[in-house]
Legacy VTK file of the C-alpha trace (Angstrom):
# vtk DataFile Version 3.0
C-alpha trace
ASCII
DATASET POLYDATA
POINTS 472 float
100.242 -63.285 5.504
95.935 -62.672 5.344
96.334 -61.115 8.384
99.606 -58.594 7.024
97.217 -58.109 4.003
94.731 -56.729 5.902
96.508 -54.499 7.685
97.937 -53.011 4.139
94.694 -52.806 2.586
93.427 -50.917 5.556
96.208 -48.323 5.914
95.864 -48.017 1.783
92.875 -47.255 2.668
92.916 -44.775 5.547
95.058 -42.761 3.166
93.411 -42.853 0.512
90.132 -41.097 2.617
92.886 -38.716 4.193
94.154 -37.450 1.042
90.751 -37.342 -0.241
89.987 -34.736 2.498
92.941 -32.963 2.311
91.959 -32.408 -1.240
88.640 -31.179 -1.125
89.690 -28.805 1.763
92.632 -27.128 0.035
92.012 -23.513 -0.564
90.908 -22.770 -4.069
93.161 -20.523 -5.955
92.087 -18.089 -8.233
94.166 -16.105 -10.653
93.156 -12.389 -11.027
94.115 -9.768 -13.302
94.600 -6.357 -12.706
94.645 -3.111 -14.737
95.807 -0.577 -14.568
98.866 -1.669 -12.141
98.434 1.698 -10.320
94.579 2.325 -10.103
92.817 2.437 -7.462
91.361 -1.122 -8.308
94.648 -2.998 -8.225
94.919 -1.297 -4.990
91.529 -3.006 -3.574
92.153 -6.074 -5.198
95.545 -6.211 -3.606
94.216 -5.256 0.068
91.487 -8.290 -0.862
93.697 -10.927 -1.778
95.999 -9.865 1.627
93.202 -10.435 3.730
91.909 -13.692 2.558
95.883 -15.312 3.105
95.717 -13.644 7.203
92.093 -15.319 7.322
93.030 -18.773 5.987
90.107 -18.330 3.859
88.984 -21.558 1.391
89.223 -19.755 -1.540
92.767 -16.979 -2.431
94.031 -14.623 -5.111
96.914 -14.563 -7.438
97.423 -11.159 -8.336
98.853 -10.423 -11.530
99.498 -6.869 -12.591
98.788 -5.388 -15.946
99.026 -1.793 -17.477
95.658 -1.188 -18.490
92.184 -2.461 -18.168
92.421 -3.525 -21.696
94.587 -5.671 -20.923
93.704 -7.333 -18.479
89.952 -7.968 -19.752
92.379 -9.570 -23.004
93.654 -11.982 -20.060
90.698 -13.422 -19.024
89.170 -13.425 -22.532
92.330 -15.952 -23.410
92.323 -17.909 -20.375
95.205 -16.588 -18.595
93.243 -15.791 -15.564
89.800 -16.958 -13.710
89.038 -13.344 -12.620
90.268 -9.673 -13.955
89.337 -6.087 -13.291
87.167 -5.208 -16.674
85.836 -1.346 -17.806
82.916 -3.325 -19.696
83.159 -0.206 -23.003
86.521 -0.422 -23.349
86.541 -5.122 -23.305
83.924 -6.993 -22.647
85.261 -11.015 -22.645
82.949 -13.114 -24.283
83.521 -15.013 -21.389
82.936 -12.608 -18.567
80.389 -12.900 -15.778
80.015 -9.717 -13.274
80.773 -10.899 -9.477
80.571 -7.136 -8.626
80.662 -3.841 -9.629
84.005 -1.809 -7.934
82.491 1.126 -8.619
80.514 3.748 -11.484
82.265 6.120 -13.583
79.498 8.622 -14.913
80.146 11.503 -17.382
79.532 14.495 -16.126
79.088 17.463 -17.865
79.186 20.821 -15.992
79.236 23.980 -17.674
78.365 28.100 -16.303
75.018 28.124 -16.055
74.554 31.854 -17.959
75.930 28.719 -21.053
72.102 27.649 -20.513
73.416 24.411 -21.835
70.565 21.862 -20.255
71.605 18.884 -22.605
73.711 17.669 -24.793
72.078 18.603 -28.101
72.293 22.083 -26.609
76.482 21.533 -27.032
75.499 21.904 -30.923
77.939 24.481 -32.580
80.116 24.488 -28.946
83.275 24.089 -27.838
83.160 20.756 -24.811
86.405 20.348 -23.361
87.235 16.741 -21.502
89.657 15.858 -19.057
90.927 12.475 -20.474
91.692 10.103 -17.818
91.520 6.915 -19.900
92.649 6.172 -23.676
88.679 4.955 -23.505
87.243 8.340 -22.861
86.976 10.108 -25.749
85.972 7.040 -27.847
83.119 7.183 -24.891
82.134 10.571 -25.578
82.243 10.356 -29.246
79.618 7.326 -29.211
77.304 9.451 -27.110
77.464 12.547 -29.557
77.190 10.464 -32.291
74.018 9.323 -30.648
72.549 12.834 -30.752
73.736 13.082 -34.357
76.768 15.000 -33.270
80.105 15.127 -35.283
82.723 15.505 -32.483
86.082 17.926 -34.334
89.163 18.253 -32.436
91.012 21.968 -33.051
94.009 20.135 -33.998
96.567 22.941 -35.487
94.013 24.914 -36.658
93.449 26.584 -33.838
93.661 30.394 -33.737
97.229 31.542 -32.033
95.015 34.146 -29.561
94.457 30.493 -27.791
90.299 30.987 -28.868
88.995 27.630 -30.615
87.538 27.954 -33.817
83.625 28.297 -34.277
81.927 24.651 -35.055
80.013 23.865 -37.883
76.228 23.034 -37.542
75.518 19.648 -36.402
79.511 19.600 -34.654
81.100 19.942 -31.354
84.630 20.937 -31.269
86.301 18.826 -28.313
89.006 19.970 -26.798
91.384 17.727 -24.434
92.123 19.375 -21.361
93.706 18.951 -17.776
92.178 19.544 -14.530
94.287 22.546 -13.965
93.595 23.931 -17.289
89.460 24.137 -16.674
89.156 27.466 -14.941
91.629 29.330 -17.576
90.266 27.642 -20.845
86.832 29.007 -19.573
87.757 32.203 -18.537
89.323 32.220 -22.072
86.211 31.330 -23.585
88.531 28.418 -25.340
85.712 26.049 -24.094
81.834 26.453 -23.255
81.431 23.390 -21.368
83.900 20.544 -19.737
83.642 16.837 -19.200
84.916 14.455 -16.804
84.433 10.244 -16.921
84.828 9.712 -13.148
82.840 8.442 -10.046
80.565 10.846 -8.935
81.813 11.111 -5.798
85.652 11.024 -6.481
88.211 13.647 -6.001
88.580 14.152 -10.068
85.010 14.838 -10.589
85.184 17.379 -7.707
87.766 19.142 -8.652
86.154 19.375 -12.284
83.240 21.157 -10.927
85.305 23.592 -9.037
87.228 24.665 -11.648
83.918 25.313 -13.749
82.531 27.298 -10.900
85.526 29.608 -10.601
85.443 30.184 -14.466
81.848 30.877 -14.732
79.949 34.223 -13.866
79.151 34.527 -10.153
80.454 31.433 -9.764
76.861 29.761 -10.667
77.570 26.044 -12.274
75.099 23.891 -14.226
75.380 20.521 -14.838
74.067 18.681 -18.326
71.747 16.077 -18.051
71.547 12.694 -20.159
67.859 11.804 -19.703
67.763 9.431 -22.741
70.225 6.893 -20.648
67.611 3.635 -22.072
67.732 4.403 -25.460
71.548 4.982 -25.572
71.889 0.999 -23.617
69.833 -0.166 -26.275
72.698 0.818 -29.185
75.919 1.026 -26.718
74.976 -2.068 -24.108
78.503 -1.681 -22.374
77.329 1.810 -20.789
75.122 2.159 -17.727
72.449 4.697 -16.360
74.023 6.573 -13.601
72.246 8.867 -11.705
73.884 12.169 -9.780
72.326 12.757 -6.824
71.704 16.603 -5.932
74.014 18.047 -3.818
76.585 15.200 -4.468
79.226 18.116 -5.170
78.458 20.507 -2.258
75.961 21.422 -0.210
76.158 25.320 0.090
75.032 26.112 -2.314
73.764 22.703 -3.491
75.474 21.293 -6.523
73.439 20.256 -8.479
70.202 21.165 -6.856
68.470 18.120 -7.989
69.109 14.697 -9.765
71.200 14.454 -12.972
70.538 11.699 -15.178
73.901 10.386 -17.307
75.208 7.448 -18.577
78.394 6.019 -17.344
80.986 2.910 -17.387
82.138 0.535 -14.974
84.955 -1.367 -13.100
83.824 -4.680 -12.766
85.311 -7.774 -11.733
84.351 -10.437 -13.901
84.816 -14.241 -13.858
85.190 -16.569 -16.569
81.943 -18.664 -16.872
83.869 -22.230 -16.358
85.347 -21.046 -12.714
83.547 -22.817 -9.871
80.404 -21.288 -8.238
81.197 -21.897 -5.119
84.706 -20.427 -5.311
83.213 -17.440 -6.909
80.333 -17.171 -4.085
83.020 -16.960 -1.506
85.204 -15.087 -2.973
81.731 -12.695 -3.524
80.837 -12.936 -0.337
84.439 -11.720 1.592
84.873 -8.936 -0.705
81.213 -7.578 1.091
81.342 -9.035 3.996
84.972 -6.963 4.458
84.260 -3.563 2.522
84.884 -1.423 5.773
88.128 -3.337 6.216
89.335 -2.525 3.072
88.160 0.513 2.593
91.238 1.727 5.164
93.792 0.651 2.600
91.872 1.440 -0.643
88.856 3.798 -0.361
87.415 2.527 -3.452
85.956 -0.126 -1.307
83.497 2.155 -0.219
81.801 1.972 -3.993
81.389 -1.412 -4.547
77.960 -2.283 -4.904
76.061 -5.380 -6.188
74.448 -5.292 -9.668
71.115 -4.583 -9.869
68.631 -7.608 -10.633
65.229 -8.630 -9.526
65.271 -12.255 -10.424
67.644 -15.033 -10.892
66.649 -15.421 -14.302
67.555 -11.709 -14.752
70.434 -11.691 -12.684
71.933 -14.517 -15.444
70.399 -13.268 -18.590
71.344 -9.472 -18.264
72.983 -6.941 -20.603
76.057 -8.025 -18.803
75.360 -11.265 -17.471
76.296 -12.588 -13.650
77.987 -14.929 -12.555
75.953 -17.940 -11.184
78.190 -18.170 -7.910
77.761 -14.521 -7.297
74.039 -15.038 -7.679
74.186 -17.434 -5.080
75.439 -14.951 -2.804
73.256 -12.027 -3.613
70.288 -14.283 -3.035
71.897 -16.343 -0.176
71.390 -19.314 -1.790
75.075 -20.694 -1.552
75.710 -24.477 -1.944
76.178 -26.635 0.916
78.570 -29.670 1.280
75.651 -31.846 -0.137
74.886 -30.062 -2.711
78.222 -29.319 -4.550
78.782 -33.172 -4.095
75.141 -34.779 -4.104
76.027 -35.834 -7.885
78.886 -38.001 -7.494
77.747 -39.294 -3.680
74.256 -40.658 -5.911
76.678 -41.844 -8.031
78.929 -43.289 -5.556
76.131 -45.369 -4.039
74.581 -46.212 -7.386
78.604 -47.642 -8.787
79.396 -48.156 -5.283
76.333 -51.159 -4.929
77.238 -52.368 -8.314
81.232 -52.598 -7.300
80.486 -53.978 -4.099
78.085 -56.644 -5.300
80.888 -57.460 -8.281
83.499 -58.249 -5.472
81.484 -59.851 -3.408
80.697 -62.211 -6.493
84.479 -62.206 -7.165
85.042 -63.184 -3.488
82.603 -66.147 -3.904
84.099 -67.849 -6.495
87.690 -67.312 -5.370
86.419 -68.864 -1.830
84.968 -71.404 -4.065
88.055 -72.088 -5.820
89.858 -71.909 -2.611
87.660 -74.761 -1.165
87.905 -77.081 -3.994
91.488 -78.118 -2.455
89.896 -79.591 0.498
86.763 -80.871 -1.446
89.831 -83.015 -3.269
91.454 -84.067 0.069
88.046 -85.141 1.225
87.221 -87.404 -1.646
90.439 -88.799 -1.786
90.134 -90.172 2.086
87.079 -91.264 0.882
88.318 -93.266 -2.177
90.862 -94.318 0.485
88.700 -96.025 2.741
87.214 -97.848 0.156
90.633 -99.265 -1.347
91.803 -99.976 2.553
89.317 -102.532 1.968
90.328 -104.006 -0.886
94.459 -103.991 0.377
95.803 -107.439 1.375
99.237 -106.749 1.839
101.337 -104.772 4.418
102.842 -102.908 1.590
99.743 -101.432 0.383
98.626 -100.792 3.374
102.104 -99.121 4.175
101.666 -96.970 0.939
98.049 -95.805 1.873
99.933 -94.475 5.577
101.574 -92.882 3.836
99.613 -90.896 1.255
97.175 -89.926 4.409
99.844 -88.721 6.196
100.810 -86.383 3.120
97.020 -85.563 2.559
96.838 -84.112 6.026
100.048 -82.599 6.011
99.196 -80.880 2.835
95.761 -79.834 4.298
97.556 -78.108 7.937
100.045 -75.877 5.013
96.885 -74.642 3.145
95.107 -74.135 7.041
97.954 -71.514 8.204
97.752 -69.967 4.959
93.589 -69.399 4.717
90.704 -69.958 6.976
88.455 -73.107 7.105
85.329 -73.055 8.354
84.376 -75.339 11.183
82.187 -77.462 9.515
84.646 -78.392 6.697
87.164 -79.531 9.498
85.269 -81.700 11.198
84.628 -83.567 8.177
88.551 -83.688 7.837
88.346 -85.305 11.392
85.971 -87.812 10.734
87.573 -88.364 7.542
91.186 -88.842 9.032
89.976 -91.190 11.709
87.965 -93.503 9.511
91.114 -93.874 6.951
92.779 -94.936 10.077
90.474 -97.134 11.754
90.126 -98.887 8.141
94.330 -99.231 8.104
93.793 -101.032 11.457
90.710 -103.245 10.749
92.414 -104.190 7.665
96.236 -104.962 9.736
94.278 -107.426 12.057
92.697 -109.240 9.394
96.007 -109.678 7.916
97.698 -110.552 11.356
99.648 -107.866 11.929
100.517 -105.549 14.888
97.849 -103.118 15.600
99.221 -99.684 16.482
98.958 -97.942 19.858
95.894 -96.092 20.173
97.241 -92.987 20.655
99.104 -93.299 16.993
96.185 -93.751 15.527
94.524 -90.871 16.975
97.931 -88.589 17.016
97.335 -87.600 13.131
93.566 -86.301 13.556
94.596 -84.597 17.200
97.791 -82.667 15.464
95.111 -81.690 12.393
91.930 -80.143 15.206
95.022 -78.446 16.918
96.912 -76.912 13.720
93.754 -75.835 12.155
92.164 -72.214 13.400
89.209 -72.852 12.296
89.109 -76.172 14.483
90.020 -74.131 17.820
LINES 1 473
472 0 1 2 3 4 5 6 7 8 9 10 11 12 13 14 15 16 17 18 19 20 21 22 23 24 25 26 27 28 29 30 31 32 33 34 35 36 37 38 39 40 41 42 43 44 45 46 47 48 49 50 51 52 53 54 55 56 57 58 59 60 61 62 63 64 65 66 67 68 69 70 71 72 73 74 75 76 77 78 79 80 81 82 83 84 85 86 87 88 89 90 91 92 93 94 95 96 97 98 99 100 101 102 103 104 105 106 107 108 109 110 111 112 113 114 115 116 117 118 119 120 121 122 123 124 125 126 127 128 129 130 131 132 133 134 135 136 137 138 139 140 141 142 143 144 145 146 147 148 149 150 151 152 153 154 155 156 157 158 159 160 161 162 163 164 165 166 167 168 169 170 171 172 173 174 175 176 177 178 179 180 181 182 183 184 185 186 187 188 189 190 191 192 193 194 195 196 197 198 199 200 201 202 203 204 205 206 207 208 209 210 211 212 213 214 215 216 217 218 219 220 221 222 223 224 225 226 227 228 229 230 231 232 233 234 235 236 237 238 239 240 241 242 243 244 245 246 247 248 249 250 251 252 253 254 255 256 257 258 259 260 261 262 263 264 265 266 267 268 269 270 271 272 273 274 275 276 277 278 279 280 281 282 283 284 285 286 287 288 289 290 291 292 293 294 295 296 297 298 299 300 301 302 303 304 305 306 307 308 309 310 311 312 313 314 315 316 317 318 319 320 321 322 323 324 325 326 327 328 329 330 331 332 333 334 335 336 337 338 339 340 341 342 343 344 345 346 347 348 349 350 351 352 353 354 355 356 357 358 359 360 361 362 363 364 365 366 367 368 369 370 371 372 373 374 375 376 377 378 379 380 381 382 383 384 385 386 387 388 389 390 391 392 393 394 395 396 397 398 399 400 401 402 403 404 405 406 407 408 409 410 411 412 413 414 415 416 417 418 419 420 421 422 423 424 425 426 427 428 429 430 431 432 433 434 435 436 437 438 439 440 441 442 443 444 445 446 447 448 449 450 451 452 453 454 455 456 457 458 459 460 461 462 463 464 465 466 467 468 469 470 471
């Protein structure tokens, strides 16, 4: 039964250490959400989370769809998701740490350059038309007029039924919404001076923006607006971003612009809540670099993703918009090893762990001790024997003390089979057994009766060295 014991404990055991493995090697899921459902982000993070289930990666996204980027930014604010797709001026989760930036969204502002409109107090008293692409646009635009001390009007119905806007007031820009298509003519039309698009630089929006200003403006000359005070407006809108334009990023011949525009812009992030793991987040950083050019072939997007920019990890943590620390670990390759995402509870381990074991081993000393006290009995009862052999002077007692030996041993060969003895404590058993016996026959011959055979006498201490293991 000790030895069936064993063999339980040891398989217990065994998978006990297996399961423990097969737990820490599980891949790490991660909950994502996405807005909007058909942007070009849910299309990246989509191709992402694809990839890391053909690759068997450790760490794997659950993509769940929402209908815009407010939304989604709500999600991870309330805990309905570890990661999300975030425009930082629309939501910003109290919660959120920045694992990358998917790409820039810069305002750009192009108008015909006989406008001579070089910044935006110069749109003063003008007519800016925007191409809306996000419910978040022109509460963008209206924070960065107000910033200049601009009122922002919208025509509404009092516009003039020739299609020409109305004249602003000092101090006012009259905005007027607008679609890509409708650039060229509301120009031409003088219904705007100016037009504004919140896209990425380098996207086909903001392109085709700048080509409908050209064809509406005189010889086909465009200007672009520049936003030089881009510090000043982070200091009283911290959501926004500097973005720079760099020349020629619309066209080469001729080059549009022909040097460096400063603006201020948003961005798609993907943020983390601040309680996900670090290491999860570093490799779930590290893939979405590491495989930009795959992805890029299913969502182009890929291509703009970029890391934030930080010069410390004290900076990268403590920033307008703040990083996560897993991502930092990847940006500064300083991602945790085995030991060091566990070197807390193995310390611990060994510190309990030496306490435990010493506690058992305790436990295992007085249950030996307690285990030993049963033959400690037998053994000072064949000793009180031998000394009342010598006080019997009848047959019958001496019949009766047989008897009680016989039961001593007998009861000392059960306890043998079921635990282990050590040698020492059998041999004292031995001696023990034979000098009970060799008192019974001193004692028959001094009261004249048959001494038995030898080998009787020495049967009972033979049968307890053979049935004894630890005897062998």
């Amino acid at each position: 039964m000790r030895r069936e014991w064993l063999l339980v404990l040891v398989a217990v055991g065994l998978a006990a250490a297996a399961a423990a493995i097969v737990y820490l090697s599980r891949p790490n899921t991660l909950t994502v959400a996405v807005g909007p459902q058909d942007g070009p982000e849910a299309a990246l993070i989509e191709a992402y989370a694809g990839a890391l289930d053909r690759a068997r990666e450790d760490v794997r996204l659950k993509v769940v769809r929402y209908g815009d980027v407010r939304d989604s930014a709500m999600a991870l604010q309330r805990n309905k998701a570890d990661l999300a797709v975030v425009r930082p001026d629309v939501l910003l989760p109290e919660n959120g740490l920045t694992l990358a930036i998917l790409h820039d969204e810069a305002l750009v502002i192009a108008a015909p350059e006989a406008a001579d409109i070089d910044d935006v107090p110069a749109l003063a008293r003008k007519r800016l038309g925007i191409v809306v692409r996000h419910s978040a646009d022109l509460p963008f635009l209206t924070n960065l007029l107000s910033f200049y001390d601009l009122v922002p009007d919208n025509p509404g119905e009092d516009a003039p039924e020739d299609g020409h806007a109305l004249e602003a007031e000092a101090g006012h820009v009259v905005v007027v919404p607008l679609k890509v298509g409708e650039v060229t003519a509301a120009l031409n039309e003088k219904r705007v001076d100016a037009v504004a698009v919140i896209a990425s630089p380098a996207s086909k929006v903001a392109g085709a923006v700048v080509r409908a200003v050209e064809l509406g403006a005189p010889e086909h000359k465009v200007g672009f607006v520049s936003i030089p005070d881009g510090d000043a407006i982070l200091q009283r809108f911290p959501e926004l971003q500097s973005v720079t334009i760099p020349a020629g990023t619309f066209g080469g011949r001729p080059k549009r612009p022909d040097e460096e525009v400063k603006t201020v812009g948003a961005s798609y992030r993907l943020m983390a809540r601040g309680t996900v793991s670090r290491v999860a987040v570093a490799s779930a950083t590290q893939h979405l670099f590491e495989w930009r050019s795959r992805l890029a072939s299913a969502a182009p997007v890929a291509k703009l993703m970029k890391a934030p920019d930080f010069d410390t990890t004290v900076a990268a943590t403590s920033a307008r918009l703040p990083n996560h620390p897993g991502a930092v670990d990847y940006f500064e390759r300083e991602q945790q090893t085995f030991l060091d995402r566990y070197e807390d509870y193995i310390y611990l381990f060994a510190f309990f762990g030496g306490t435990i074991g010493s506690g058992f081993a305790w436990i295992g000393q007085r249950l030996a001790r307690k285990r030993r006290e049963r033959v400690d009995f037998v053994l000072d009862r064949l000793l009180d024997i031998m000394r009342e052999v010598r006080a019997a002077t009848t047959s019958a007692e001496l019949d009766a003390i047989a008897i009680e030996t016989d039961g001593l041993v007998a009861d000392v060969v059960c306890y043998a089979r079921e635990r282990s003895i050590d040698a020492r404590t059998v041999s004292a058993l031995i001696l023990a057994v034979d000098g009970v016996h060799a008192a019974i026959a001193d004692a028959r011959r001094q009261t004249g009766e048959a001494e038995p055979p030898a080998a009787t006498r020495r049967r009972t201490a033979r049968l307890l060295a053979l049935d004894l293991p630890a005897a062998e």
